[in-house]
N, C-alpha and C positions, 0 to 999 in steps of 0.2 A: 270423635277422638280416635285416632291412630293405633290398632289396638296390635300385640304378638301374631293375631292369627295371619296377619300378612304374612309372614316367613313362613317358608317351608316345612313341612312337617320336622319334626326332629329326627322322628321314626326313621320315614321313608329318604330324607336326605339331609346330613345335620346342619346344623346350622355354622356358618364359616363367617369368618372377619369380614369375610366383605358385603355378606350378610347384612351385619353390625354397621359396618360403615354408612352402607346406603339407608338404612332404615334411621338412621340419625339425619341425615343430609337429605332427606323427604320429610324429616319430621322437626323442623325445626322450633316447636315450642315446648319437644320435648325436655330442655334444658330449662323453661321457666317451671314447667309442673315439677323437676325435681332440681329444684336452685341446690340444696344440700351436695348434690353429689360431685358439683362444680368445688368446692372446698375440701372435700373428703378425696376426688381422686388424686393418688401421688404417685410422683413422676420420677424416675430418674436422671438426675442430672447431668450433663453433658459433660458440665468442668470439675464434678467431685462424684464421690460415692454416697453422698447421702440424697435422700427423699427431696424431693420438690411438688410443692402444688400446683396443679395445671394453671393458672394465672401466672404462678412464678416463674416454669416453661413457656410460658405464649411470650411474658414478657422478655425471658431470654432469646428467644428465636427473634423478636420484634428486633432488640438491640443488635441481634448478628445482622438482621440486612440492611436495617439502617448503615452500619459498619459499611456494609456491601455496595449501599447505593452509595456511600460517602466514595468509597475509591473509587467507585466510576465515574465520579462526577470527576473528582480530582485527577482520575487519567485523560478523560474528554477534555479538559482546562490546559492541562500539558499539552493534548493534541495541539489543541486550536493555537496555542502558543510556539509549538513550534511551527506548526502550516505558515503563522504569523511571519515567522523570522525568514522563513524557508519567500516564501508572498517575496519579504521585500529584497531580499541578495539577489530574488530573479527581476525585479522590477529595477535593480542596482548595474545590474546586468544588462540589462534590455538599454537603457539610459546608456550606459556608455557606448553598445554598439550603435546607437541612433547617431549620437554627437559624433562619432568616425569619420571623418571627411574623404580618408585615402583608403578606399578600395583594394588595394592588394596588401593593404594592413588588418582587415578584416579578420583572416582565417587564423593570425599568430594570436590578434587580440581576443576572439573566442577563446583559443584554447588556455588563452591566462589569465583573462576575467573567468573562467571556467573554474580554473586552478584555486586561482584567489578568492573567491566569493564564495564555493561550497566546498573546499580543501580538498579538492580530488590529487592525488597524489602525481598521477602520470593523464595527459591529455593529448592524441594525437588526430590529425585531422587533414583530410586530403579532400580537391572538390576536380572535378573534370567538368567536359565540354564548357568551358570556359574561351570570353572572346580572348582574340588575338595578343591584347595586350599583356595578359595574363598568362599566359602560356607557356612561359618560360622560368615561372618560381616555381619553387621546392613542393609548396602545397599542390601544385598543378599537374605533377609526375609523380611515375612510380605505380600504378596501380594497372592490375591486369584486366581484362574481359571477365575474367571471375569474380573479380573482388565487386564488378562493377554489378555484375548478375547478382549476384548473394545481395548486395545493398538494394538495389530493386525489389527483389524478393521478402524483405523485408515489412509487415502491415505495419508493424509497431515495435520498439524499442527494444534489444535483446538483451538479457542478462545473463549471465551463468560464470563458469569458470573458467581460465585460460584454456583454450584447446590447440591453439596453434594456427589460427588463423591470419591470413597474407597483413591482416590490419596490425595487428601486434606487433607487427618491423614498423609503424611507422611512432611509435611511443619511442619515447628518447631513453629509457631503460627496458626493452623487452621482457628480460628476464624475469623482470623483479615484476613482472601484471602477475596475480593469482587468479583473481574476478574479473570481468567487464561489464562494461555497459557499453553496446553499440545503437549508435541513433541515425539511422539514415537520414539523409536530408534532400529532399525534394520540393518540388512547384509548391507554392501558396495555395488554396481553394479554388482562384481564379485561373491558374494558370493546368490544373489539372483537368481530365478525358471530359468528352462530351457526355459519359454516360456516367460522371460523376468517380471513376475508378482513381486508383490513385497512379498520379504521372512516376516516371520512370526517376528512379535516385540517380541527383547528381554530384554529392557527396556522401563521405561518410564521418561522422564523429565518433570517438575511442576515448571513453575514461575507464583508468584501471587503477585498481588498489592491491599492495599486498597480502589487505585484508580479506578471505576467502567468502565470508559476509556483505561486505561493504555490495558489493551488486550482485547477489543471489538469484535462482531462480524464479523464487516466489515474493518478490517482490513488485510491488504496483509500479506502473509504468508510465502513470497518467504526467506528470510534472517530469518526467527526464520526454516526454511527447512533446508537452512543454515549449525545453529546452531547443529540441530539435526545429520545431513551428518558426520561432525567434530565429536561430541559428540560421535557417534556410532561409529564410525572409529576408535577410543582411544579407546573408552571400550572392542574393537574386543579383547583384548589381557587377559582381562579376561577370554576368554570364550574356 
């Protein structure tokens, strides 16, 4: 039997709560040899000023995280449902740039199945070293050695806020971008470095919102990577 002389002298060092603690959570039949004291201890209550008994506290803590787990279940159910909805407007997406038959309709119909399927407000998009025949539309000019450097330089999808970059002229309302999303667009798997690197960007894609939110910093990048993967994949046939 478990007896006081485990703890510390009183004398020489008193005895403290955490004391208490651990000699109960080593002692765990200490609660059946004093069942009484399981009814006598009273607690006060979380949601009033009167007395509660430690069952009637366990019980109330039980019912808070039950609550607790219930919202998480119910936020996780929301996730998966919108990933769901999100899944198919890209898979809506992906479908009509396949069925495309004309090639230098490619870059207007990205940026308006873009518009239309995830309501991005402003969508603009330019692709270079593109063959011969291509060479001569709107999407095919217009962009510097800079803009062409920064899109290469790019690992993955950029977010933040309007800064003034050369991309921004190509949205059909400059002004009105607050946020971005910029998605470089390059080689397929197959068509990138022998040492597995990533090949050099031959377009760029620009969606912008009013909303200073809408493409934030700290926002995940995996599904606008995505977007980009498809996007460059269609436009391989320009080039």
């Amino acid at each position: 039997m478990t007896t006081f002389t485990q703890f510390p002298s009183a004398i020489g060092s008193p005895i403290t709560e955490d004391d208490i603690a651990n000699y109960l959570a080593n002692t765990p039949d200490f609660f059946e040899r004093h069942a009484e004291l399981l009814a006598a201890v009273q607690l006060s209550s979380p949601h009033s000023q009167r007395a509660v008994s430690l069952q009637e506290r366990q019980a109330t803590l039980l019912r808070e995280k039950i609550r607790m787990l219930e919202q998480r279940i119910m936020d996780m159910i929301r996730n998966v449902n919108e990933n769901m909805v999100l899944s198919d407007k890209l898979l809506q997406w992906a479908r009509t740039l396949f069925l495309n038959t004309d090639p230098q309709a490619l870059p207007q119909l990205i940026a308006d199945e873009l518009a239309d399927q995830f309501s991005v407000p402003q969508v603009g998009i330019k692709v270079w070293g593109v063959a011969p025949p291509y060479q001569g539309y709107a999407f095919a000019g217009g962009v510097s050695d800079d803009a062409k450097s920064f899109a290469t330089s790019l690992t993955e999808p950029f977010c933040g806020v309007n800064t003034g970059l050369e991309a921004i002229n190509w949205l059909p309302e400059p002004q009105a971008a607050v946020s971005l999303a910029i998605l470089p667009l390059r080689g397929v798997p197959e068509a990138t470095g022998a040492h597995g690197g990533l090949a050099p960007a031959f377009g760029l894609l620009v969606l912008a919102s009013p909303d200073a939110q809408r493409f934030n910093s700290t926002m995940g990048t995996e599904f606008l990577a995505r977007i980009a993967e498809l996007a460059s994949a269609a436009l391989s046939r320009l080039r």
